[in-house]
VMD Tcl script that draws the C-alpha trace (Angstrom):
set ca {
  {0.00 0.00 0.00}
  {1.50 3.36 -0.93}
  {-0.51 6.07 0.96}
  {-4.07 6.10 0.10}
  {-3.92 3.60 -2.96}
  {-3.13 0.00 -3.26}
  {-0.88 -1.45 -5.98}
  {-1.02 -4.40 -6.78}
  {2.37 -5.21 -9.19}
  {3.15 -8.81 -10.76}
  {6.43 -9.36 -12.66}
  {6.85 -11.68 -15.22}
  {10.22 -12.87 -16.44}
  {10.68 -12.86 -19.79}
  {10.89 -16.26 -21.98}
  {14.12 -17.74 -22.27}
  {14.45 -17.53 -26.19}
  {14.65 -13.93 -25.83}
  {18.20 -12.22 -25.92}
  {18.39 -11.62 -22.40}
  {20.44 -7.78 -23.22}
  {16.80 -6.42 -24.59}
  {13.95 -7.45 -22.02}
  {14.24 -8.93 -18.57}
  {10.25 -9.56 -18.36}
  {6.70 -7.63 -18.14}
  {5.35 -5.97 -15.53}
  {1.49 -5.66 -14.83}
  {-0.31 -3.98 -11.97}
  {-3.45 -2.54 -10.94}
  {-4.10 0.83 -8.93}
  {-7.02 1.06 -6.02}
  {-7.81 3.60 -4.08}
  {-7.49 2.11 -0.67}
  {-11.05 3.21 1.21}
  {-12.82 4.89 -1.49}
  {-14.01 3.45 -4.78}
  {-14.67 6.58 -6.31}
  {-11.48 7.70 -6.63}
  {-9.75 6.51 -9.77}
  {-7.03 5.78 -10.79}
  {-7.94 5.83 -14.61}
  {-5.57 7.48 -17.65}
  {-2.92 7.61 -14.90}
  {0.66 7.89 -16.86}
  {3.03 5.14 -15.20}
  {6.71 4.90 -16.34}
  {9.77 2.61 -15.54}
  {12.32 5.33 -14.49}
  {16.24 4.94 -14.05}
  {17.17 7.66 -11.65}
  {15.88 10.90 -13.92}
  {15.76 8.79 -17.61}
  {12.48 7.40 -18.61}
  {12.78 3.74 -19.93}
  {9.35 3.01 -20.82}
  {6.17 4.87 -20.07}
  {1.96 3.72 -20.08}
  {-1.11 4.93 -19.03}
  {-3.69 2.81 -16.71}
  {-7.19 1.92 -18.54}
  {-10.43 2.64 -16.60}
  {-9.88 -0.25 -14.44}
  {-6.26 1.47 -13.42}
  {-4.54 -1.63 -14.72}
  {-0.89 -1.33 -16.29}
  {1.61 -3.45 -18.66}
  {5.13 -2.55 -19.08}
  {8.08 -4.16 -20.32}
  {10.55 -4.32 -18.08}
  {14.08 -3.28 -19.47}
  {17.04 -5.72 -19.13}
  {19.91 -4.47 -16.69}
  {17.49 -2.47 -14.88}
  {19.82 -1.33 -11.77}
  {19.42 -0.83 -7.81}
  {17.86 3.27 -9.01}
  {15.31 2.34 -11.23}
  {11.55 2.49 -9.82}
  {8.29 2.66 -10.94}
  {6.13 5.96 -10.68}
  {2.55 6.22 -11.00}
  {1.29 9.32 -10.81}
  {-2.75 9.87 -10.10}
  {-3.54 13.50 -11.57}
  {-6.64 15.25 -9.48}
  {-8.23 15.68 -13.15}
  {-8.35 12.10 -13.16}
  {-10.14 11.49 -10.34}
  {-13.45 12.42 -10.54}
  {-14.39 12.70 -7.21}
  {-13.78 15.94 -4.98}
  {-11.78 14.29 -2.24}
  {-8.89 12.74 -4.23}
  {-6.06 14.78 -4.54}
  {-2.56 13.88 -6.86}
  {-0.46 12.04 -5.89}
  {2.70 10.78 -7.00}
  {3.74 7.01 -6.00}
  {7.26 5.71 -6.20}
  {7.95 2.04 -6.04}
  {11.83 1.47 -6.54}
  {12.09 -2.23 -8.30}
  {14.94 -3.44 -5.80}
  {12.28 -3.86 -3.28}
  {10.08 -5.78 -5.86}
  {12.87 -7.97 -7.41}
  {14.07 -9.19 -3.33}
  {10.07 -10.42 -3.51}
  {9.66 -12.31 -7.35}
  {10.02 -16.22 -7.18}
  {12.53 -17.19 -9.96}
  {11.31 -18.35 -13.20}
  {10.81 -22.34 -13.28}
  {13.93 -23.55 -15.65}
  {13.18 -25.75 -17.99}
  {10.54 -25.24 -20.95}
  {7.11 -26.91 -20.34}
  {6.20 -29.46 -22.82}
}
mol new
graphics top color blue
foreach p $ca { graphics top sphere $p radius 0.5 }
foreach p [lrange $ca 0 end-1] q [lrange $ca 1 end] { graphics top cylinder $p $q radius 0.2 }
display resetview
């Protein structure tokens, strides 16, 4: 939970025939509003960010869900930001905000992909 709003973030590596120097895997996610339903996180622009360079950048769809490709060699400084503009949010009471999710913590939490290709 970052704040007010919920994130929920799943990481996907990418499959093994790819060259491993172009795409380490996807990410997808999904922003909530913690207590109030009304407040969405819709259009929100989301980007993959190493320290001040922009590597990739989306927006959420209605639901607030997000796909990104995640870039290969993506260091300790890179991070995810979301950032929930008050135009967005239709409601009176939701203000921007700005969420910052640095990857480190994410990568210390992904279960390695199985080895091995399914047959």
């Amino acid at each position: 939970m970052a704040g007010d709003w919920i994130v929920d973030i799943h990481i996907e590596p990418a499959a093994r025939s790819l060259p491993t120097s172009l795409l380490a895997g996807q990410i997808s996610g999904q922003v909530l509003h913690a207590t109030d339903p009304e407040c969405a996180a819709a259009d929100a622009p989301v980007s993959i960010r190493q320290r001040r360079r922009v590597l990739h950048v989306t927006t959420t769809n209605q639901q607030g869900e997000f796909h990104l490709a995640l870039p290969a060699g993506a260091g300790a400084e890179t991070h995810l930001a979301i950032h929930i503009p008050a135009a967005a949010n239709r409601h009176a009471g939701c203000a921007a905000e700005t969420l910052i999710i640095p990857l480190r913590i994410l990568a210390s939490r992904t279960i390695a992909a199985p080895q091995g290709d399914p047959q």
